[in-house]
C-alpha positions as CSV (number, residue, x, y, z in Angstrom):
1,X,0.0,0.0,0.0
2,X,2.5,2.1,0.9
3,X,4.6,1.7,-2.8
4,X,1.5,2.5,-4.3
5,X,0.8,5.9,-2.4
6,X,4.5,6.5,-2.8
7,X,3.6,6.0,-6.8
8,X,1.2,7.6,-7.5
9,X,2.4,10.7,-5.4
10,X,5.4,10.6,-7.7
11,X,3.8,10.5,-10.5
12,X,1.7,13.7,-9.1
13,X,4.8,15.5,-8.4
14,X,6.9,14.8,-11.3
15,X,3.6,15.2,-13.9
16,X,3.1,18.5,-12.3
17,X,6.7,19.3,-12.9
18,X,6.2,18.2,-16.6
19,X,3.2,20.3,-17.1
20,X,4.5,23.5,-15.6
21,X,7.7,23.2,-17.7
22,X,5.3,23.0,-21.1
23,X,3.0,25.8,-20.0
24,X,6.5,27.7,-19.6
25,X,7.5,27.5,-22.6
26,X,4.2,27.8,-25.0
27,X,4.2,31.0,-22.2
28,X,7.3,32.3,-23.5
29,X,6.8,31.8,-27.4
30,X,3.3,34.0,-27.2
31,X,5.7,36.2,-25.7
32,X,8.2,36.5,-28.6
33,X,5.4,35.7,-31.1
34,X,3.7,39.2,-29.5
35,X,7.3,41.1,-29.5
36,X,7.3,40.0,-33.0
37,X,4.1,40.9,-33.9
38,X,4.8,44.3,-32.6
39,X,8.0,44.9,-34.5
40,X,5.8,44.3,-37.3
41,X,3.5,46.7,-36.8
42,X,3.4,50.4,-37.7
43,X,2.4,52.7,-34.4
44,X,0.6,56.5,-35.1
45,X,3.6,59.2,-34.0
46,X,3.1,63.1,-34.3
47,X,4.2,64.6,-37.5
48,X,7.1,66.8,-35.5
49,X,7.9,63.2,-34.2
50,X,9.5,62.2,-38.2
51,X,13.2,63.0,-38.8
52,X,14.0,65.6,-40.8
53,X,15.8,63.6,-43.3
54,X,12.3,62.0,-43.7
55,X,10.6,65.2,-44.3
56,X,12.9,66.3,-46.8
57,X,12.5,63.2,-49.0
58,X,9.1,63.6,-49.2
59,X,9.5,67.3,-49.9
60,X,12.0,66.4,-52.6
61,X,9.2,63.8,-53.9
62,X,6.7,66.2,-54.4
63,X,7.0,69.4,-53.4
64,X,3.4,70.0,-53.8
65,X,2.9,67.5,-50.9
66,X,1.1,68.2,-47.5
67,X,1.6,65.7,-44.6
68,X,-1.5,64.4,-43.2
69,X,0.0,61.7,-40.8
70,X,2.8,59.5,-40.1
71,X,3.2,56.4,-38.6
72,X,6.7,54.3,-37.3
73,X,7.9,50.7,-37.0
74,X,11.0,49.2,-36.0
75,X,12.4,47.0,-38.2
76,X,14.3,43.3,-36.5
77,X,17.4,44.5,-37.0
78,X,16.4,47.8,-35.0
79,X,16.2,50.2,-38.1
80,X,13.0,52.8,-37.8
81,X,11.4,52.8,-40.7
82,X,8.4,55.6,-41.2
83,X,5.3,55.4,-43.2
84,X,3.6,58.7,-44.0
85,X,0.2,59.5,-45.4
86,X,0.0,63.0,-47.4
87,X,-2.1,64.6,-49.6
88,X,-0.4,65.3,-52.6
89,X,-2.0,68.1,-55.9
90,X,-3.5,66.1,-58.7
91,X,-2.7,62.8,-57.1
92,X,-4.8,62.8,-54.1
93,X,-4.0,60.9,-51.0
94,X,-0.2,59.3,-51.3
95,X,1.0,57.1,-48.8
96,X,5.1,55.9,-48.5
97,X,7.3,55.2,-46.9
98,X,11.3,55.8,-45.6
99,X,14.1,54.9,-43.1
100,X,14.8,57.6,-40.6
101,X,17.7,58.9,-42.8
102,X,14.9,59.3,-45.7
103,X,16.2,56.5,-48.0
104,X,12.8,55.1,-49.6
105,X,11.9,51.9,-47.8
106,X,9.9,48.7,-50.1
107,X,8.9,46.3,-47.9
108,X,9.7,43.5,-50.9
């Protein structure tokens, strides 16, 4: 009787163990899957937020161009990359995008 308790509270003990480990780690790849997702993701800044070097590439676009809004993400590797929204004469609404030193960004 005595084996058996000793048994089955084992198997309690080291089943618990086993469970907690799993739930650890599915708990820590939401984590990175979330970190990931939000790397991937552009995030709404204020227009005086964007670098200058970003300004002036869309100014050297279009000069004609009026920024509406502007939007940020950061890139794996850490680079910013911005993606702004402006209304541009004859064309209508334009949308692109740049890396914070105003090199044009494809996302190809």
């Amino acid at each position: 009787m005595r084996k058996t308790i000793l048994v089955f509270a084992m198997a309690l003990f080291f089943g618990n163990a086993f469970i907690g480990s799993s739930f650890a780690a599915n708990n820590n790849q939401s984590e990175v899957q979330q970190q990931q997702t939000a790397q991937n993701e552009f995030t709404a800044i204020e227009l005086d937020e964007l670098p200058q070097a970003v300004k002036d590439a869309v100014e050297k676009d279009d000069r004609n161009a009026t920024l509406e809004s502007a939007e940020r993400k950061v890139l794996p590797n850490g680079e910013q990359v911005y993606r702004v929204t402006m209304e541009v004469e004859d064309k209508g609404q334009v949308t692109k995008s740049f890396y914070a030193n105003g090199r044009k960004y494809d996302s190809k």
